[in-house]
C-alpha positions as CSV (number, residue, x, y, z in Angstrom):
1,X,127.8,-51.3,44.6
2,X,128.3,-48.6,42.5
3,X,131.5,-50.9,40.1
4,X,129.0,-53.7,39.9
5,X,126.4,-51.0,38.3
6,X,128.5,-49.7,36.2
7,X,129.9,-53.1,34.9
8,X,126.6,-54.1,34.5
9,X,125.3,-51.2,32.3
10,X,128.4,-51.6,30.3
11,X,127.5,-55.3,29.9
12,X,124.1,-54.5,28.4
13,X,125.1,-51.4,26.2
14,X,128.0,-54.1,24.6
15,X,125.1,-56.6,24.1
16,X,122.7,-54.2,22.8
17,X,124.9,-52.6,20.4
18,X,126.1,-56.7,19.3
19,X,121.9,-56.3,18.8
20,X,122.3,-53.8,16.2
21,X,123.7,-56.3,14.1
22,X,122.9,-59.9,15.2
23,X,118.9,-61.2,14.7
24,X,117.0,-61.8,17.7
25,X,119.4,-60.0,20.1
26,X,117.3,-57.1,21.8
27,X,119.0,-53.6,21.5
28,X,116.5,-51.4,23.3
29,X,115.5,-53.5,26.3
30,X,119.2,-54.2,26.7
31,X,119.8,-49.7,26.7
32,X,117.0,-49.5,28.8
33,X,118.9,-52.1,31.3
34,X,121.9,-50.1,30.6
35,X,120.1,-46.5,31.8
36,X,119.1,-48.1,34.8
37,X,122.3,-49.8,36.0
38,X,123.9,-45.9,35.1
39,X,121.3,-43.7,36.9
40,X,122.7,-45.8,39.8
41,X,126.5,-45.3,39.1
42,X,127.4,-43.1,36.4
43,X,125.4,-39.6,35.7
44,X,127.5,-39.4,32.8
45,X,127.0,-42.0,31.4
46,X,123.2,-42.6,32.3
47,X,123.0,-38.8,30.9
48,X,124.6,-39.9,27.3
49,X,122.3,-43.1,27.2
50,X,119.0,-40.5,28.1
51,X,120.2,-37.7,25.7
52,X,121.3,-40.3,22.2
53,X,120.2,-40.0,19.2
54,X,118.9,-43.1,18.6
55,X,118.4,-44.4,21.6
56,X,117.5,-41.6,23.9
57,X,113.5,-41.5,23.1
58,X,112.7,-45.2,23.5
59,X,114.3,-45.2,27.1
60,X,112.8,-41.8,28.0
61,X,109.0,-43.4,26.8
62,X,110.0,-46.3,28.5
63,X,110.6,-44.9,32.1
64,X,108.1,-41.6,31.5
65,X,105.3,-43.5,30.4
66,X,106.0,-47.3,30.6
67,X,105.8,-47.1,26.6
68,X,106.7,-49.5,23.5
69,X,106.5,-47.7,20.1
70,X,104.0,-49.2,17.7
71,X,106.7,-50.1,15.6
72,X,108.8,-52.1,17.9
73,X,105.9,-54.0,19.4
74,X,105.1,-55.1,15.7
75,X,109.2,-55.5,15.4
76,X,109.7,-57.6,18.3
77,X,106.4,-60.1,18.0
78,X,107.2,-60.2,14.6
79,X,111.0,-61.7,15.6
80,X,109.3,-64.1,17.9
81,X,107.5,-65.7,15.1
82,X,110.3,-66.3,12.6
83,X,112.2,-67.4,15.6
84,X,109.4,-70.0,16.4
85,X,108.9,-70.4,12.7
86,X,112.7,-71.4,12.8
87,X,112.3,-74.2,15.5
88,X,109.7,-75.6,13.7
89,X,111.6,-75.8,10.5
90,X,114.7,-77.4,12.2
91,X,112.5,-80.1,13.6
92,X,113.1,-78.9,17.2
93,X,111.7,-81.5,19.7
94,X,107.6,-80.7,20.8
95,X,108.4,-80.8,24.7
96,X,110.9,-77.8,23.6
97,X,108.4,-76.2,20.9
98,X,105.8,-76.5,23.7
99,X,107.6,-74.7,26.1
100,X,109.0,-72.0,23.6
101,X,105.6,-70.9,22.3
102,X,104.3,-70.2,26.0
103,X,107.4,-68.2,26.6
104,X,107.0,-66.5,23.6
105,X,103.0,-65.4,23.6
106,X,103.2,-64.5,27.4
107,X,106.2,-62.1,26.2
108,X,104.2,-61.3,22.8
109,X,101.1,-60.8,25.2
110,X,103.1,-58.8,27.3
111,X,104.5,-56.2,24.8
112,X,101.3,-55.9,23.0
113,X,99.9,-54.7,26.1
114,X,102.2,-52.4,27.0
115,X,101.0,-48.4,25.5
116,X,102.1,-47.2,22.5
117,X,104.3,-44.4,22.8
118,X,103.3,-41.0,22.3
119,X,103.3,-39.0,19.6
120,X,107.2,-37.5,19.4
């Protein structure tokens, strides 16, 4: 099991660092992912992930506290509406708008409901 971990924590840091760059592509759940899948195969690795710069304090509040900084909760619900904004300007089909704005206020409802992380 331990390949198939590893793969897929290299999988997510590849698609969270493409997140860095590209709109709407989530960086920090997808490092989160990554920490997991490397706690279960690769200390090293799962030790880089927990110890980074950038990284390193949103997945430690994650797991410690079950925490989303103020600032990404703002960030991300924020993205869902221009990307539901965006549908709507493209002319997207309602059955499709209909099921995209459930999708996105559970998750919205979700995140905003998660605590805030503590003070660093």
């Amino acid at each position: 099991m331990r390949p198939l971990w590893l793969g897929l924590g290299l999988a997510s840091v590849a698609v969270g660092l493409a997140g860095v760059v590209l709109p709407l592509v989530p960086t920090t759940p997808m490092m989160i992912l990554a920490a997991a899948c490397f706690a279960k195969s690769s200390p090293r690795l799962h030790d880089w992930l927990w110890r980074h710069p950038v990284f390193g304090a949103a997945i430690r509040n994650w797991r410690e506290h079950g925490a989303i900084p103020r600032k990404a909760k703002v960030a991300a619900i924020v993205a869902m509406a221009a990307a539901f904004a965006l549908s709507l300007w493209l002319g997207v089909a309602p059955l499709v708008l209909g099921i995209q704005a459930t999708v996105l206020c559970v998750m919205g409802l979700w995140i905003a409901t998660r605590p805030s992380a503590p003070a660093q």
